[in-house]
C-alpha positions in Angstrom: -26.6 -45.2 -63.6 -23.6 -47.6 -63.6 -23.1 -49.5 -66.3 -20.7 -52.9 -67.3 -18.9 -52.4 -70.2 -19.1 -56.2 -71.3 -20.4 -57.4 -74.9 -23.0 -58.9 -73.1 -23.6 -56.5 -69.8 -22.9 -59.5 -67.1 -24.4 -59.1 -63.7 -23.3 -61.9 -61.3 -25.3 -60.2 -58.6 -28.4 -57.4 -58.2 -27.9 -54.1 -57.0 -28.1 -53.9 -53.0 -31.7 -52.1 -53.4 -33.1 -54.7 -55.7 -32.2 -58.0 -54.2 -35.9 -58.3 -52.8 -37.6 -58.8 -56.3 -40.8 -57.4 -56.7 -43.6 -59.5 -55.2 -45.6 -62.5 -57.2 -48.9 -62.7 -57.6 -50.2 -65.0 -55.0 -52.3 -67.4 -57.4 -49.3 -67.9 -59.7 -47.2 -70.6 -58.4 -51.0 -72.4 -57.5 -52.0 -72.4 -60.9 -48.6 -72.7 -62.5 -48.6 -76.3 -60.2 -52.2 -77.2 -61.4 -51.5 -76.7 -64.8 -48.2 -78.5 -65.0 -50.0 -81.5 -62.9 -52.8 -80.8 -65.9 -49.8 -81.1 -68.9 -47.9 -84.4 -67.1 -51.8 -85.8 -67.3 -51.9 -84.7 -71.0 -48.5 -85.9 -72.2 -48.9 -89.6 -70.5 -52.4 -90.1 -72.0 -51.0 -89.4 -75.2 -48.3 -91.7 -74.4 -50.5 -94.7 -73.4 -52.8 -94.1 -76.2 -49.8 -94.0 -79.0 -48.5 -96.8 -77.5 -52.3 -99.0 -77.2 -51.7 -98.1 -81.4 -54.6 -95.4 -81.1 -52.8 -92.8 -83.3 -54.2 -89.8 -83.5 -53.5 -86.4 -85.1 -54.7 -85.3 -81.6 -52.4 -87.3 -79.6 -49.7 -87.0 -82.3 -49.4 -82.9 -81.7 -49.6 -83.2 -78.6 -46.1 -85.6 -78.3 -45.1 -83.4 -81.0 -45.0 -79.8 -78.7 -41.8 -80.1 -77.2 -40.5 -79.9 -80.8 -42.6 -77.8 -82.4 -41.8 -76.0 -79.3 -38.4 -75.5 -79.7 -38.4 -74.7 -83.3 -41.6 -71.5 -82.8 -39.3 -70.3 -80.0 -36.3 -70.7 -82.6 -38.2 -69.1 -85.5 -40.1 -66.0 -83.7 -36.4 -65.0 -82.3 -35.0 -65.1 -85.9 -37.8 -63.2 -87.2 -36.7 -60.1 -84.7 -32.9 -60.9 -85.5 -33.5 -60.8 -89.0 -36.4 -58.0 -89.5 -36.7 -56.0 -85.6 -34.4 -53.1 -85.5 -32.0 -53.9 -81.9 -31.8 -51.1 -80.1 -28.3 -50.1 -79.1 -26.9 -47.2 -77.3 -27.0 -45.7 -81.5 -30.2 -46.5 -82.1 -32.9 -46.1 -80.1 -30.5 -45.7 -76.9 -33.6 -44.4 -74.8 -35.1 -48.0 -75.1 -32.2 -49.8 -74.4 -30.7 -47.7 -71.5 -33.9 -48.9 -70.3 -33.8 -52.3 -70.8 -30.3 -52.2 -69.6 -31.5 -50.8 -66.4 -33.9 -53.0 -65.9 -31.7 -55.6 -66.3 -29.7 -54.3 -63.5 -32.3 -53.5 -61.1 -34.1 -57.3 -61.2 -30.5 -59.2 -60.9 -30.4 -60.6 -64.3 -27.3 -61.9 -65.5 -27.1 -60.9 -68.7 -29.2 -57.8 -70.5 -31.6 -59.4 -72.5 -31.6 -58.4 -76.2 -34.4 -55.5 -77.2 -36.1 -54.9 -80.8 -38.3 -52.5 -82.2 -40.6 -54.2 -84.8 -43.6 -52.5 -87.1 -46.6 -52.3 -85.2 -49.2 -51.0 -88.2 -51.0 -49.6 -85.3 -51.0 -52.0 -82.8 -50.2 -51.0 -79.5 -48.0 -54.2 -77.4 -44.9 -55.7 -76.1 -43.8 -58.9 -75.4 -40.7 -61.1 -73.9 -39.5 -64.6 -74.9 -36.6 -66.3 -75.6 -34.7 -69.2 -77.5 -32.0 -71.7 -75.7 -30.2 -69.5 -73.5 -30.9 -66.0 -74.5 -34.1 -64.1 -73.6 -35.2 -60.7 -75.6 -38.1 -57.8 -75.6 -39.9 -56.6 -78.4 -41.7 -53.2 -78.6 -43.9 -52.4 -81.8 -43.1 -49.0 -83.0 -46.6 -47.7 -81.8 -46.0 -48.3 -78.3 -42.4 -47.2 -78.9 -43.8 -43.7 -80.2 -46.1 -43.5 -77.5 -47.1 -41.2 -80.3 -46.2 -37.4 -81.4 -46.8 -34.0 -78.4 -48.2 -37.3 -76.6 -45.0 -38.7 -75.4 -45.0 -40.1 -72.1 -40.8 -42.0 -71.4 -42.0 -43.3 -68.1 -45.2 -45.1 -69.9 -42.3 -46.6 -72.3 -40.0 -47.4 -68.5 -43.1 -49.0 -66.9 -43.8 -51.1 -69.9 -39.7 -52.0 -70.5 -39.9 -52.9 -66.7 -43.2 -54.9 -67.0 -41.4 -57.4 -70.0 -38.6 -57.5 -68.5 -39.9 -58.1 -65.1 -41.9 -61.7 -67.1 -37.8 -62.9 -67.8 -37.3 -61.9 -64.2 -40.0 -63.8 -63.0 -39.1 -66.8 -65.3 -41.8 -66.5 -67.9 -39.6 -67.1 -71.0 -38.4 -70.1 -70.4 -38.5 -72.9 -72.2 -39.0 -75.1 -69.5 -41.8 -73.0 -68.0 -43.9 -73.0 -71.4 -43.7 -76.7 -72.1 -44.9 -77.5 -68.9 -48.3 -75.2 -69.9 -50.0 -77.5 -72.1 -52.8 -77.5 -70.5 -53.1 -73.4 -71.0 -55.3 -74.1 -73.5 -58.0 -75.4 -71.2 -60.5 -73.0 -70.7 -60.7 -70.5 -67.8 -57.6 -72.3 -66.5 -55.1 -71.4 -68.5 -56.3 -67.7 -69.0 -56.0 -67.3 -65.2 -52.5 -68.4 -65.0 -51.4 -66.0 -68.0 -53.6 -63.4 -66.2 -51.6 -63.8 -62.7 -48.4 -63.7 -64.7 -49.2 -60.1 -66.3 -49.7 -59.0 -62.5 -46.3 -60.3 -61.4 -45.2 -58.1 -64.8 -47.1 -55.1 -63.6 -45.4 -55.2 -59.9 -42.0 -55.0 -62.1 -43.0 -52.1 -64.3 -44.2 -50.6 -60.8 -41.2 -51.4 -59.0 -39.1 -50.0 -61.8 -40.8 -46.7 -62.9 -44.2 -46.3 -60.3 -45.2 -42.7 -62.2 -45.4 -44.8 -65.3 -48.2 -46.9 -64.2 -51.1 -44.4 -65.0 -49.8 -43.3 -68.3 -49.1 -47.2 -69.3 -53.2 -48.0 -68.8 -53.7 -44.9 -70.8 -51.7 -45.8 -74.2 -53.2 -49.5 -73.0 -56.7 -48.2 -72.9 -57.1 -44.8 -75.4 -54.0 -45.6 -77.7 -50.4 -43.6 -77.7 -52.5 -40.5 -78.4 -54.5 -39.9 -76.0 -52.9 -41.3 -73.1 -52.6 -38.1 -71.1 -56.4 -37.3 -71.2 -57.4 -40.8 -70.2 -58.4 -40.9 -65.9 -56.6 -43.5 -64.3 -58.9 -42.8 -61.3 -61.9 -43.1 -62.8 -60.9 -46.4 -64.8 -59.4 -47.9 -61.8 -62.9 -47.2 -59.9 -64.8 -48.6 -62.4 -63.6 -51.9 -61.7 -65.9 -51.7 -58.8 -68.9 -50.0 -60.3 -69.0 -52.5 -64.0 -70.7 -55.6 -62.6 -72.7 -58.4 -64.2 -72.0 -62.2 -65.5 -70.8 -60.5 -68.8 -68.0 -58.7 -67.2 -67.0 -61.4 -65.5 -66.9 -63.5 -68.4 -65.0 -61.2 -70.0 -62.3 -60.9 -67.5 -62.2 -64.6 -67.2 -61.3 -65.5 -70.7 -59.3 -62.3 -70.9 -55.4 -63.8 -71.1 -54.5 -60.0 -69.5 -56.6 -58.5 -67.1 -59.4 -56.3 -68.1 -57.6 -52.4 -68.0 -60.3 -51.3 -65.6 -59.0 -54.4 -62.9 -55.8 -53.8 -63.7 -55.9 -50.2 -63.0 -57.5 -50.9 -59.6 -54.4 -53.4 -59.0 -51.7 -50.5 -59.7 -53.7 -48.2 -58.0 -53.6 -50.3 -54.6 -50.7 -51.5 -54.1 -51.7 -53.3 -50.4 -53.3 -56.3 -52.4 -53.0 -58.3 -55.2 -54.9 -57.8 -58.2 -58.4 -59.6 -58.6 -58.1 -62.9 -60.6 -62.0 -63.7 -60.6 -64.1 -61.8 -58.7 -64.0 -57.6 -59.2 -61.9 -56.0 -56.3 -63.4 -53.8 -53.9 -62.2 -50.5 -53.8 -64.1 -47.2 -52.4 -64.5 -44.8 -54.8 -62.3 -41.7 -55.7 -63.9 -38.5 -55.8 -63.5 -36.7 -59.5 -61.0 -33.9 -59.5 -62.4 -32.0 -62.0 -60.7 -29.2 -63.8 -61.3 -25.6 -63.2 -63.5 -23.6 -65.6 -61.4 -23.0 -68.5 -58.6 -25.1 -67.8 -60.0 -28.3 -69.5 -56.9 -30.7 -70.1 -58.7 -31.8 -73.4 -56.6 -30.2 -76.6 -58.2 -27.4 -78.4 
């Protein structure tokens, strides 16, 4: 793996293999225009009514997001500057040869900076930025991806997948102002849902073996990952019906892990946004008499 030696890692242009990103879910850019058209709306009613001398603690935060905005973004990216560990190639260098790779692979410019933070048991990642810099977090749980358990391609898949949202232009600044209107029910949950599947075709793109063990950790925690079946999670995507489960997928701001195993498992079409994908069912490989894969 080639690598820049630059402070900052610059890559004026993607590696031949890699200039075809990764493909976006199809809904996105529909809902992303819907809900922007939805926030515009928002911020001149709140306009007209300020101005009409209707003031409002409503209408008053929402004038007031751009700021407050600005200074969350600001804050949460101290927070990891001042209390995340940065991983470096001394300190946690199988993170951030990751991240760096990453980088490469999906054209970014520069490497974006990478912390490990506490987790207390929590299992999750994110990506966001501040002004012109972008970063990934890990919590030390996923980190782990815990004890004889340890599975480094879950850890690429999941690098890949947060890195893949700056890729895609998730971060931004821009791009989260103009989601005011997330918080409308149902609408803003399926944008944020569309966006994690534009994530997962990263992670996939940059470490495909890691897919299964990712909805493992996702689904059974970091230690039982290996004894989780992806098939048999992915088919029950097909086989869990009812208003309940859709209701849960459709306020869910990630997909449900059963859906989103059925997206990574077929890769010829996108994952399902509302209505449970259709999928014929995987015959159970089970193990051979005493060969269980469960430990003793």
């Amino acid at each position: 793996m080639a690598i820049v030696d630059s402070p900052t890692h610059y890559h004026p242009h993607p590696p031949t293999g890699f200039r075809d990103l990764p493909r976006r879910h199809p809904w996105e850019i529909a809902l992303l225009v819907l809900v922007i058209v939805s926030s515009v709306v928002l911020y001149l009613v709140a306009c007209a009514v300020v101005l009409y001398g209707k003031v409002s603690l409503l209408w008053l935060s929402v004038l007031a997001t751009p700021l407050v905005l600005f200074l969350a973004r600001g804050l949460n990216y101290g927070r990891q500057r001042t209390s995340g560990v940065k991983m470096s190639p001394t300190q946690f260098p199988e993170g951030y040869w990751l991240v760096v790779e990453a980088a490469q692979r999906f054209g970014l410019a520069e490497v974006p900076d990478a912390y490990v933070v506490l987790g207390n048991g929590q299992i999750n990642a994110f990506a966001s930025g501040h002004g012109f810099r972008r970063y990934v977090v890990v919590y030390s749980d996923l980190f782990e991806i815990g004890g004889q358990a340890r599975d480094p391609e879950a850890l690429a898949f999941v690098i890949g997948h947060e890195v893949g949202h700056i890729a895609a232009g998730h971060a931004s600044y821009w791009r989260q102002l103009s989601q005011l209107a997330m918080k409308i029910p149902f609408l803003g949950q399926a944008l944020s849902r569309s966006m994690e599947y534009t994530a997962d075709n990263y992670g996939y793109a940059f470490r495909p073996e890691g897919a299964r063990r990712a909805i493992g950790v996702l689904s059974a925690g970091k230690y039982l990952l290996r004894w989780v079946d992806f098939d048999g999670m992915a088919d029950r995507a097909g086989s869990e019906t009812g208003f309940f489960v859709w209701l849960a997928n459709a306020l869910a701001s990630h997909p449900v892990n059963t859906w989103r195993a059925s997206a990574l498992r077929n890769r010829a079409s996108a994952g399902a946004l509302f209505f449970r994908p259709k999928q014929p069912m995987v015959t159970p490989q089970w193990p051979a008499p005493g060969n269980s894969p469960w430990p003793r």
